[in-house]
MIPA-534360 format. One record per residue (C-alpha): x, y, z; residue in three letters. Coordinates in Angstrom, 3 decimals, decimal comma. Example, Ala and Ser with C-alpha at 12.3 -4.5 7.8 and 13.67 -1.06 7.14 Angstrom:
2
+----------+----------+----------+-----+
:        X :        Y :        Z :   r :
+----------+----------+----------+-----+
:   12,300 :   -4,500 :    7,800 : Ala :
:   13,670 :   -1,060 :    7,140 : Ser :
+----------+----------+----------+-----+
***
This chain:
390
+----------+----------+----------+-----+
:        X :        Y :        Z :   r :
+----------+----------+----------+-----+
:   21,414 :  -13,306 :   12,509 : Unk :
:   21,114 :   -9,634 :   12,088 : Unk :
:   17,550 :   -7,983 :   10,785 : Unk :
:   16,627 :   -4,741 :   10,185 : Unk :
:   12,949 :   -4,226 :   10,074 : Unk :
:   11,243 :   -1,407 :    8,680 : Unk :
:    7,666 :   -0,318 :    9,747 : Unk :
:    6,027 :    2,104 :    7,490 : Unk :
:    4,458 :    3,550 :   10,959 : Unk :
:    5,927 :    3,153 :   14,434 : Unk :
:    4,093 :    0,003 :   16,218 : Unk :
:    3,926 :    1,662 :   19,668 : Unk :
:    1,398 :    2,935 :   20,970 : Unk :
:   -0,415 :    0,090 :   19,488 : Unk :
:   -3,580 :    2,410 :   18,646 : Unk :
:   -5,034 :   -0,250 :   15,602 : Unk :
:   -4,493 :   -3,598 :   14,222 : Unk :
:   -1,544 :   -2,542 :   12,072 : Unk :
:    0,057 :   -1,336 :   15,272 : Unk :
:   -0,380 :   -4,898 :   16,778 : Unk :
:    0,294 :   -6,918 :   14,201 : Unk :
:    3,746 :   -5,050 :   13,668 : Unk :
:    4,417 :   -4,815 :   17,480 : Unk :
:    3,979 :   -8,611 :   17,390 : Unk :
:    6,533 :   -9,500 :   14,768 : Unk :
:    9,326 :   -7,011 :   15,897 : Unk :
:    8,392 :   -9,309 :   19,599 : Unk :
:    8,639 :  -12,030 :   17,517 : Unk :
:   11,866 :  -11,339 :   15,707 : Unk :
:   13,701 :  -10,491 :   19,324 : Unk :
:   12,362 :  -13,286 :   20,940 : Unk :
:   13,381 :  -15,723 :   18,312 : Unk :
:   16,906 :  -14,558 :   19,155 : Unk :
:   17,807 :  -12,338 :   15,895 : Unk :
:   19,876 :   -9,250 :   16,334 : Unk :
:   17,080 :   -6,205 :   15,591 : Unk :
:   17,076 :   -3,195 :   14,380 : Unk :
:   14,051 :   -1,128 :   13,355 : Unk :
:   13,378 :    1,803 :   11,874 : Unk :
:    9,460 :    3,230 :   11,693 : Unk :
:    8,775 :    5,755 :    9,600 : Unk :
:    6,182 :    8,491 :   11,774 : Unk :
:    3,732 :   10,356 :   10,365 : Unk :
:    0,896 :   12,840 :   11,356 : Unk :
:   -1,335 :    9,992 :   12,580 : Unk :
:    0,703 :    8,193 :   13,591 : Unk :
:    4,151 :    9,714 :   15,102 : Unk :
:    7,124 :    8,137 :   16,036 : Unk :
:    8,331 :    8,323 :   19,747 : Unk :
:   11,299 :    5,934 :   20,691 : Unk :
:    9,894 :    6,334 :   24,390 : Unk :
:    6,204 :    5,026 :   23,569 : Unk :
:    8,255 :    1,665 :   23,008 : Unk :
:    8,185 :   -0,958 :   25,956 : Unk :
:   11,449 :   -0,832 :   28,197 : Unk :
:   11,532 :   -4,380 :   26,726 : Unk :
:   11,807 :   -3,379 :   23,413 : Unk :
:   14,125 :   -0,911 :   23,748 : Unk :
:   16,550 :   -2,804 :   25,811 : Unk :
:   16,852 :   -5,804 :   22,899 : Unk :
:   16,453 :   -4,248 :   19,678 : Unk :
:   17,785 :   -0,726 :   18,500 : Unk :
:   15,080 :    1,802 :   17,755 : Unk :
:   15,489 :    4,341 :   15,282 : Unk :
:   12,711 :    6,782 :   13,167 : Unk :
:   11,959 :    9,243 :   11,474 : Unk :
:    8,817 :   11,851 :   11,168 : Unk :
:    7,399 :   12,955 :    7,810 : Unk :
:    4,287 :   14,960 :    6,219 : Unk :
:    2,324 :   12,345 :    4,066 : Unk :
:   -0,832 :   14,799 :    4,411 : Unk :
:   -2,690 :   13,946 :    0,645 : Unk :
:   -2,435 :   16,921 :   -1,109 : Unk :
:   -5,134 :   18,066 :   -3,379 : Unk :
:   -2,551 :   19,709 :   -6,211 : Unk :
:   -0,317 :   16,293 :   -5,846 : Unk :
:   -3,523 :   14,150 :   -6,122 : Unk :
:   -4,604 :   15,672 :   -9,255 : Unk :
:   -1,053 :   15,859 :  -10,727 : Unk :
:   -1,066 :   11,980 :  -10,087 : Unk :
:   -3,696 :   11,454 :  -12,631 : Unk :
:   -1,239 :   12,185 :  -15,494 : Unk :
:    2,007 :   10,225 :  -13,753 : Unk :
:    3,107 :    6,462 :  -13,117 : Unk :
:    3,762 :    5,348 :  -10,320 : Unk :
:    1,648 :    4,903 :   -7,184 : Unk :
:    0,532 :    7,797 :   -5,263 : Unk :
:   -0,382 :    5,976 :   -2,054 : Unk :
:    2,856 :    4,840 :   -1,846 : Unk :
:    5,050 :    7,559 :   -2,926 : Unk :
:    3,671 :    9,745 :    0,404 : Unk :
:    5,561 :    7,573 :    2,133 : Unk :
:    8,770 :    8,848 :    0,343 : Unk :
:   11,120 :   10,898 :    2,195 : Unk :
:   14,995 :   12,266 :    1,393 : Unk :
:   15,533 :   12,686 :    5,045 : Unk :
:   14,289 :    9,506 :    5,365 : Unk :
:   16,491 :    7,766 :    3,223 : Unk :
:   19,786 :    9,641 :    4,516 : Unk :
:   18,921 :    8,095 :    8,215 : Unk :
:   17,622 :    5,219 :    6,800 : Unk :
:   21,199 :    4,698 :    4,787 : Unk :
:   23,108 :    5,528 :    7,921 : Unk :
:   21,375 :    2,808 :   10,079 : Unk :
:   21,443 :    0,115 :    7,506 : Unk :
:   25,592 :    0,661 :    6,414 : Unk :
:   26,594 :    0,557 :   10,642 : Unk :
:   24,142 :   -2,114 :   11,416 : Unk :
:   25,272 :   -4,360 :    8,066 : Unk :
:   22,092 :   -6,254 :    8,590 : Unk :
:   21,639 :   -9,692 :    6,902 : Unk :
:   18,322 :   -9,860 :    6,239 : Unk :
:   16,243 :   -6,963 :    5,851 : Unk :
:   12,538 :   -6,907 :    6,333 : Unk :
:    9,684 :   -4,617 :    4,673 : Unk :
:    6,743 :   -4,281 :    6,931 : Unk :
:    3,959 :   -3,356 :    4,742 : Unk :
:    3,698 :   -2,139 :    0,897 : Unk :
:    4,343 :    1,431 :    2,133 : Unk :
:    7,739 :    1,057 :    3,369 : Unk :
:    9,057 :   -0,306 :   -0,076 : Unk :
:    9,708 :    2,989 :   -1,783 : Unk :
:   13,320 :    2,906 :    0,127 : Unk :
:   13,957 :   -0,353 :   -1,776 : Unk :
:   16,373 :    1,337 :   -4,557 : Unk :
:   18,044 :    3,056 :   -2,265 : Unk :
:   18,744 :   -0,754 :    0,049 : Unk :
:   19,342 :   -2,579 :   -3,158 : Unk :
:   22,275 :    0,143 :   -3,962 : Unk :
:   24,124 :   -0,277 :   -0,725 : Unk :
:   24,041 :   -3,885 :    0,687 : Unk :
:   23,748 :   -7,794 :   -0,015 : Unk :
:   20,888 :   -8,340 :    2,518 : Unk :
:   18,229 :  -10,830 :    1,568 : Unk :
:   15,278 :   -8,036 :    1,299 : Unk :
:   11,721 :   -9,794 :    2,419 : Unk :
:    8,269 :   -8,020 :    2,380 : Unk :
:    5,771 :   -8,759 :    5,383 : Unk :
:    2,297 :   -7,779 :    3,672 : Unk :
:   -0,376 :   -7,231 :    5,854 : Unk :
:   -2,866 :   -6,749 :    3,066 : Unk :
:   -3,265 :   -7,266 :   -0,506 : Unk :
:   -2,941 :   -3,302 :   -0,935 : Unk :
:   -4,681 :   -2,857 :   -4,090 : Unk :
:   -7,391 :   -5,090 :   -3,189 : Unk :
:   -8,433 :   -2,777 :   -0,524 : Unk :
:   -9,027 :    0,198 :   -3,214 : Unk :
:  -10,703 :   -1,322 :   -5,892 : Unk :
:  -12,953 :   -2,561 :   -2,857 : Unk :
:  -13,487 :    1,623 :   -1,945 : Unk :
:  -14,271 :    2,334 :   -5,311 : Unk :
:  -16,778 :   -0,550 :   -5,412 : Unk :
:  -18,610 :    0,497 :   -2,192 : Unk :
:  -18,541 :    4,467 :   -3,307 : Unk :
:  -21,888 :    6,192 :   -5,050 : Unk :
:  -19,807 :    8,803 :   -5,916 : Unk :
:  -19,209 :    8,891 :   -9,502 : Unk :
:  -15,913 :   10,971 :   -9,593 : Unk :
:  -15,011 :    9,779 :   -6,324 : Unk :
:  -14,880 :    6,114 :   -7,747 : Unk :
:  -12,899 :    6,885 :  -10,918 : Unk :
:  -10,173 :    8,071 :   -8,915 : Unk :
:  -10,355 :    5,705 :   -6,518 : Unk :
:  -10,164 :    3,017 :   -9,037 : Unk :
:   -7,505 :    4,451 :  -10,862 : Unk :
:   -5,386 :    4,614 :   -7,638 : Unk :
:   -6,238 :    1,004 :   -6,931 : Unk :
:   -4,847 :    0,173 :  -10,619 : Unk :
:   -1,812 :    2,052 :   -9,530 : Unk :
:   -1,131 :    0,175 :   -6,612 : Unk :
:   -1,510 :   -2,563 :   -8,499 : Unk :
:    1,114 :   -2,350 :  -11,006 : Unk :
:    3,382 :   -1,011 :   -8,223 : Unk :
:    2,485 :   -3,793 :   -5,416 : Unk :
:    3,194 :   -6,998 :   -8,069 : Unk :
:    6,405 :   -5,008 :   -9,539 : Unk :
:    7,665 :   -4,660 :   -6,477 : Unk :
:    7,079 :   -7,969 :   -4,467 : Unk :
:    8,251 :   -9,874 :   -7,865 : Unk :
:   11,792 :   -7,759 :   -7,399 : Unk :
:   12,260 :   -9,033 :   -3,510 : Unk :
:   13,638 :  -12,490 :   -2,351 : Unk :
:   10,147 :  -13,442 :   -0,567 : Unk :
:    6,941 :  -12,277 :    0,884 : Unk :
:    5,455 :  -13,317 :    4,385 : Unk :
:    1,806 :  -13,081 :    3,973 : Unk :
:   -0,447 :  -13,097 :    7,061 : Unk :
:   -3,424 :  -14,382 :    5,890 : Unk :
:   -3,289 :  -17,857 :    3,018 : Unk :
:   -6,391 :  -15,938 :    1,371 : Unk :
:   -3,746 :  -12,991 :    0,370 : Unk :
:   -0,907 :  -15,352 :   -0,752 : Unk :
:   -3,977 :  -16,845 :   -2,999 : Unk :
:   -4,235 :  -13,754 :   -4,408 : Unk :
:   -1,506 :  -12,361 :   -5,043 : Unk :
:   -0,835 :  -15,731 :   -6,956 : Unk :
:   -3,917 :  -15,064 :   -9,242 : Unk :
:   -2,906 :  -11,470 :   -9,537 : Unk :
:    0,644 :  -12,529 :  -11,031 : Unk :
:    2,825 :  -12,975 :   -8,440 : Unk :
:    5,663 :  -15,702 :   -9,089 : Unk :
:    8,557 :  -14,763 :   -6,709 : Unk :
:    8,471 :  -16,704 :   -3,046 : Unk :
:    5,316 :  -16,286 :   -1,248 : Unk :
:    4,955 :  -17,651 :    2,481 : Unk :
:    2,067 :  -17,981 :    5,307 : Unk :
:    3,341 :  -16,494 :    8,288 : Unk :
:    0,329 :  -15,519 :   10,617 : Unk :
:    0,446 :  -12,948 :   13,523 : Unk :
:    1,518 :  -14,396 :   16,891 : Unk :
:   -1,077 :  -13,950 :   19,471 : Unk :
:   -0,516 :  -13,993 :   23,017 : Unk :
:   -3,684 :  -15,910 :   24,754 : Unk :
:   -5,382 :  -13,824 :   27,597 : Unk :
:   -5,654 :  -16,760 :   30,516 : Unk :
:   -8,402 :  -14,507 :   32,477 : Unk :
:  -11,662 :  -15,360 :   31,582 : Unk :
:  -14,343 :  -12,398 :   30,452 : Unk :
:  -17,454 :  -12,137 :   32,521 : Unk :
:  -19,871 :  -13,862 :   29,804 : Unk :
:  -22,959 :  -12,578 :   32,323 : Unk :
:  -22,613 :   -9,307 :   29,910 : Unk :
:  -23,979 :   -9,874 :   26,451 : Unk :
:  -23,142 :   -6,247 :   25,001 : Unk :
:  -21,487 :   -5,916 :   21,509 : Unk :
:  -19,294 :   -4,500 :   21,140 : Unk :
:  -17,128 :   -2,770 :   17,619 : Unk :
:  -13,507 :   -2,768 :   18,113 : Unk :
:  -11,639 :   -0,177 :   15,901 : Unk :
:  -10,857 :    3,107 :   14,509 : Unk :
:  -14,086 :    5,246 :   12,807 : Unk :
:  -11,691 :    7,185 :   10,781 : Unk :
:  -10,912 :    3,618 :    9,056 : Unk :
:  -13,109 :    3,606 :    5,922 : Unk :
:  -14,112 :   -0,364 :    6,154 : Unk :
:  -14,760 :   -0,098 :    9,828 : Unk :
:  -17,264 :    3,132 :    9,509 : Unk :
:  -19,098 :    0,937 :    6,636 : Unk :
:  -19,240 :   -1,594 :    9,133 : Unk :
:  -20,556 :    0,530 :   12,091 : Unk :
:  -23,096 :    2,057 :    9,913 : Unk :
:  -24,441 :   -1,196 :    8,823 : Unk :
:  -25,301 :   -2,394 :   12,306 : Unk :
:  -26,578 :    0,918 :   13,077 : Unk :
:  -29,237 :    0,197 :   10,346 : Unk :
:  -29,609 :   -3,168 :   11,487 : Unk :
:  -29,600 :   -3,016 :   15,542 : Unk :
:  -33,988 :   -1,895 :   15,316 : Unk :
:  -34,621 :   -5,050 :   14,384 : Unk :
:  -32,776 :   -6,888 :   16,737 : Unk :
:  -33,896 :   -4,617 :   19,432 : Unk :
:  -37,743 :   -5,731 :   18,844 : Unk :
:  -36,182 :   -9,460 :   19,834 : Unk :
:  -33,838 :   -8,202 :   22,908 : Unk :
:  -35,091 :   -4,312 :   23,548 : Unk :
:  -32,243 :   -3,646 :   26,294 : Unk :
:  -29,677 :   -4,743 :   23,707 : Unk :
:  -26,413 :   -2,268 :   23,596 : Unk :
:  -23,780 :   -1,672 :   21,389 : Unk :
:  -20,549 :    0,020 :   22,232 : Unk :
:  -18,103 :    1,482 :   19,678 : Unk :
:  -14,443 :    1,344 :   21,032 : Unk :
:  -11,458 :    2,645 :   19,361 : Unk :
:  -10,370 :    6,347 :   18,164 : Unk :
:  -12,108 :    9,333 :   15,999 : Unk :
:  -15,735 :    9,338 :   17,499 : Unk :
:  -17,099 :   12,299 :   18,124 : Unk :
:  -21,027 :   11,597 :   19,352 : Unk :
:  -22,600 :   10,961 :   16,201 : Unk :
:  -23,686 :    7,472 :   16,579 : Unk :
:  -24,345 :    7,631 :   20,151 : Unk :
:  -27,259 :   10,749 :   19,109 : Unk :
:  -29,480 :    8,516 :   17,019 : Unk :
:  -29,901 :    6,160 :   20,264 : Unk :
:  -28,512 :    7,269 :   23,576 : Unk :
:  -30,052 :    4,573 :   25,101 : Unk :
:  -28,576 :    1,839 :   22,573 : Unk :
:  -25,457 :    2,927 :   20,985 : Unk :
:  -22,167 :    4,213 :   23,630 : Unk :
:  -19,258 :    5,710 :   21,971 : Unk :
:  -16,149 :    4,379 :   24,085 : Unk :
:  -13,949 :    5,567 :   21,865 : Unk :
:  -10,111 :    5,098 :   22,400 : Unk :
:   -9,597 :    2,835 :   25,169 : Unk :
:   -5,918 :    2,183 :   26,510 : Unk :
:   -6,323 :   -1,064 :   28,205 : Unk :
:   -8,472 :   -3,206 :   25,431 : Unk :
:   -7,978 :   -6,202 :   27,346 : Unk :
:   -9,312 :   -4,793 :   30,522 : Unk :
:  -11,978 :   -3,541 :   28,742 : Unk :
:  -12,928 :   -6,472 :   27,085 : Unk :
:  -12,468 :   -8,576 :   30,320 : Unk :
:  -16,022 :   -6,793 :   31,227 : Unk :
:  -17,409 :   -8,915 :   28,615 : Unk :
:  -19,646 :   -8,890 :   25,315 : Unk :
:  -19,608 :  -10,365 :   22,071 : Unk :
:  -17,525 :   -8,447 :   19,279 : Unk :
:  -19,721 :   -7,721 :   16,241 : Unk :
:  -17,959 :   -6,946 :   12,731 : Unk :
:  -19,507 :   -6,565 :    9,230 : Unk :
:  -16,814 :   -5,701 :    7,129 : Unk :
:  -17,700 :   -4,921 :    3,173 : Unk :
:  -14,446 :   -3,658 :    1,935 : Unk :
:  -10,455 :   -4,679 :    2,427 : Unk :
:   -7,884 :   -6,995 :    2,483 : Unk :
:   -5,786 :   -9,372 :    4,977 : Unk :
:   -7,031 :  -10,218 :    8,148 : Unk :
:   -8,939 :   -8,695 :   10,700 : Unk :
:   -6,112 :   -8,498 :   13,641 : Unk :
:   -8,861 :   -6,856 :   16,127 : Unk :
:  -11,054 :  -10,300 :   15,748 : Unk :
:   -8,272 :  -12,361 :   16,312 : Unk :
:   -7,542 :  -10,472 :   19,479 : Unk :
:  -10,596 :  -10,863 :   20,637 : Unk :
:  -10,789 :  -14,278 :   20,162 : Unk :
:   -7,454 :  -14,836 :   22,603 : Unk :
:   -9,586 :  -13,014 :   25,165 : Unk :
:  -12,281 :  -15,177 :   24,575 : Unk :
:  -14,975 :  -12,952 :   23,153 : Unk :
:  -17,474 :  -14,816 :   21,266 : Unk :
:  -17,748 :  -13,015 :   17,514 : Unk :
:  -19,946 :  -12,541 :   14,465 : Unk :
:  -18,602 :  -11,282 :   11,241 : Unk :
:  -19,012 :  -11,898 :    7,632 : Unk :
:  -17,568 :  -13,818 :    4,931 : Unk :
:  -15,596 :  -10,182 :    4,737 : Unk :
:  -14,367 :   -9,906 :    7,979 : Unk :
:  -13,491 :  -13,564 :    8,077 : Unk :
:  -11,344 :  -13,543 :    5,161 : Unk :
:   -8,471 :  -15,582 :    6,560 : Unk :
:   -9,674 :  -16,610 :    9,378 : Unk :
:  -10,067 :  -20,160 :    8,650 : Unk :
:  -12,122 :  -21,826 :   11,801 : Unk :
:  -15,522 :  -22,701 :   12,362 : Unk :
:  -15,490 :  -20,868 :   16,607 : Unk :
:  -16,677 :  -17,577 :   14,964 : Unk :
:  -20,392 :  -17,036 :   13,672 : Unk :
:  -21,153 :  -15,780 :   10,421 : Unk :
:  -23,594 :  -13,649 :    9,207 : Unk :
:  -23,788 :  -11,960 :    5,645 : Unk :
:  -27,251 :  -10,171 :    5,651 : Unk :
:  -29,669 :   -8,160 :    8,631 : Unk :
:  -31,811 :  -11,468 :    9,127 : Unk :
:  -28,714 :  -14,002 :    9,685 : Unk :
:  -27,283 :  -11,465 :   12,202 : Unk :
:  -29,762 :  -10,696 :   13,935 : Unk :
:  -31,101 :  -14,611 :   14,323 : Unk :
:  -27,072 :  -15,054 :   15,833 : Unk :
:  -27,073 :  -12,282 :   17,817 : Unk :
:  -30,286 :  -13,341 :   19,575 : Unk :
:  -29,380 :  -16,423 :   19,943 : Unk :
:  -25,983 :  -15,388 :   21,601 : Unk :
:  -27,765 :  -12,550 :   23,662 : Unk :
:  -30,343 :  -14,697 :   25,200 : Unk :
:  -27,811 :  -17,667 :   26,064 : Unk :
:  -24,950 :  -17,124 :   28,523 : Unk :
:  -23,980 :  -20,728 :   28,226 : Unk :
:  -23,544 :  -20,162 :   24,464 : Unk :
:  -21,305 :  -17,257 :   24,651 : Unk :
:  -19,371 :  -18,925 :   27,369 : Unk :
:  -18,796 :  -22,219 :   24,604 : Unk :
:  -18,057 :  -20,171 :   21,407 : Unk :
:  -15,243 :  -18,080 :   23,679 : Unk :
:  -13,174 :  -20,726 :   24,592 : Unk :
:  -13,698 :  -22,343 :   21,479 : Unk :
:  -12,054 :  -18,952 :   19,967 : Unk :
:   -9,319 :  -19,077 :   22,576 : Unk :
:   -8,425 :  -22,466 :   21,524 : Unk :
:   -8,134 :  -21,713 :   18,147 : Unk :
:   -5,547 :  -19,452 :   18,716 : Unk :
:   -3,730 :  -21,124 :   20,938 : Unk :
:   -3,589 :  -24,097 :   18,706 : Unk :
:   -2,680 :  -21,826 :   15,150 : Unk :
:   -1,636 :  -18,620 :   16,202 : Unk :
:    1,454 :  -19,773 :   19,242 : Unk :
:    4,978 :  -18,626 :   19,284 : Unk :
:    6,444 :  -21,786 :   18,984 : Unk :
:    4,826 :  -22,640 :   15,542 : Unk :
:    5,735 :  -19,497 :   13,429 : Unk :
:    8,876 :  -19,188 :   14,952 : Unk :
:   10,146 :  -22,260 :   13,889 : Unk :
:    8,340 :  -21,530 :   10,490 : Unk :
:   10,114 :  -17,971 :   10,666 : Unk :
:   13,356 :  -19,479 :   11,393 : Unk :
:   13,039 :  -21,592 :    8,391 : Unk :
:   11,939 :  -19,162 :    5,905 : Unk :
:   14,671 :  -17,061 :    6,689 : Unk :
:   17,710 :  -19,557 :    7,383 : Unk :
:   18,201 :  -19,142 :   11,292 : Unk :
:   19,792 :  -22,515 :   12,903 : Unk :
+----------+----------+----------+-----+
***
């Protein structure tokens, strides 16, 4: 069976959990024996390379892309406020785009074709005008959900008006579109809850992200905590300035407690209000290796949608994690620790630092829990299915 699978940025390098969870599917499609091809679309974050792709990759699927500007611009932004349409998504709209994009899809004659993320969609006219193909969306997130969540969080007056408005937007655009397609693979059941209650009624389906168990084991003698993700990430700066606020009073329990901030767009800001507590990793190539060294993740996520791929990774390494109710939206297991306010967390976090045993418990608890819910064999059969593969 023939798929082509567009990716609205190019999985590899895998440089945040939109990255992964894409990388995983297009390994997922391959592996389940369909005939791939994929198309990413690059932009100025993230750019498309065919040769950042594993020699893997590129020796069983065929890898095409294309690079655009989807810079916000200030003039466009303000024109927005008197059009339709979505102005998140239509960045992602490109005429050069859609002439490769054509080319591909009329010599490959897929038979499926498959929409990773909302902000690939805007090329769905131009699909539905020149093939048969069964056209499926893989959400990651419940789009508009994340928005109205920014405007919530957001003091600023202005700010929030136009934030909401662009969540409203979305809105409109997001259950339009995924009412027009044959199906939607969700990868969390709290998003295929909601876009139920937000109107959905076309075919809505639960397919999670397969993740690979590490079988090493971390060394649980180091209790640091660690933050996994990009600071340039709205939801994940909320959620490092939180436990910024919040790591005094945990240090009057443990004072040699330290928290390390890993992933991309740091720039020493943190690390000057307490040298001695807070390290600024920043991007780190080999997570795994990293997190081999140890520590307990720490999330406290306020605003977004879908599930939080970085906590699931973590937990197939082993690392023991709080969150909140938040961060844990979709992640439906009782191996992580939650904690919704400063005294919760920092009664866990104690506990966890002072108890090597503990940590030790909760991470192969975690690493079961994947094993058992997040395998190969499970959604591929579910995959196979959904879309009609003997």
């Amino acid at each position: 069976m023939k798929v082509f699978y567009i990716t609205s940025k190019p999985p590899y390098p895998v440089i945040d959990g939109g990255c992964y969870a894409s990388a995983q599917f297009l390994d997922l499609l391959i592996k389940a024996g369909y005939e791939v091809a994929h198309f990413a679309i690059g932009t100025q974050k993230h750019p498309f390379n065919p040769n950042s792709y594993p020699d893997e990759i590129q020796e069983n699927a065929s890898i095409h892309g294309q690079n655009i500007n989807t810079d916000v611009s200030a003039v466009d932004a303000f024109i927005h406020l008197f059009k339709k349409g979505s102005y998140n998504v239509n960045r992602f709209h490109d005429k050069k785009v859609e002439r490769t994009m054509k080319s591909h899809i009329i010599s490959f004659n897929p038979e499926i074709i498959i929409f990773d993320s909302l902000y690939s969609t805007p090329y769905l006219e131009l699909i539905e005008g020149i093939t048969d193909a069964r056209i499926i969306l893989r959400s990651h997130n419940v789009e508009c959900d994340i928005w109205s969540d920014m405007a919530r969080t957001t003091t600023n007056a202005v700010k929030q008006a136009y934030l909401k408005k662009l969540s409203k937007d979305l809105q409109t655009y997001e259950i339009d579109t995924i009412n027009k397609l044959d199906c939607t693979l969700c990868i969390s059941p709290a998003d295929l809850s909601r876009y139920v209650e937000l109107g959905v009624d076309s075919s809505l389906h639960y397919i999670p992200v397969n993740i690979p168990v590490t079988e090493a084991q971390p060394d649980y003698t180091n209790c640091d905590l660690l933050h996994v993700g990009s600071i340039n990430w709205e939801p994940n700066k909320e959620s490092v300035e939180k436990l910024v606020s919040w790591l005094p009073e945990l240090k009057k329990k443990h004072p040699s407690v330290r928290l390390c901030l890993i992933g991309s767009g740091y720039d020493g800001t943190y690390q000057q209000f307490d040298p001695e507590t807070i390290k600024e990793e920043g991007f780190i190539d080999n997570l795994e290796e990293r997190c081999m060294q140890g520590g307990i993740l720490v999330t406290l996520i306020d605003s977004g949608s879908g599930v939080r791929i970085k906590i699931l990774e973590m937990m197939a390494m082993g690392i023991p994690v709080i969150s909140n109710s938040k961060g844990l939206k979709g992640i439906e297991t009782d191996a992580v620790i939650k904690a919704d306010d400063m005294e919760s967390f920092v009664n866990h976090a104690s506990e966890l630092l002072g108890n090597q045993e503990l940590r030790e418990t909760i991470g192969k608890k975690c690493k079961q829990h994947i094993r058992d819910h997040y395998n190969f064999e499970d959604i591929s059969e579910k995959l196979n299915g959904i879309l009609g593969k003997s």
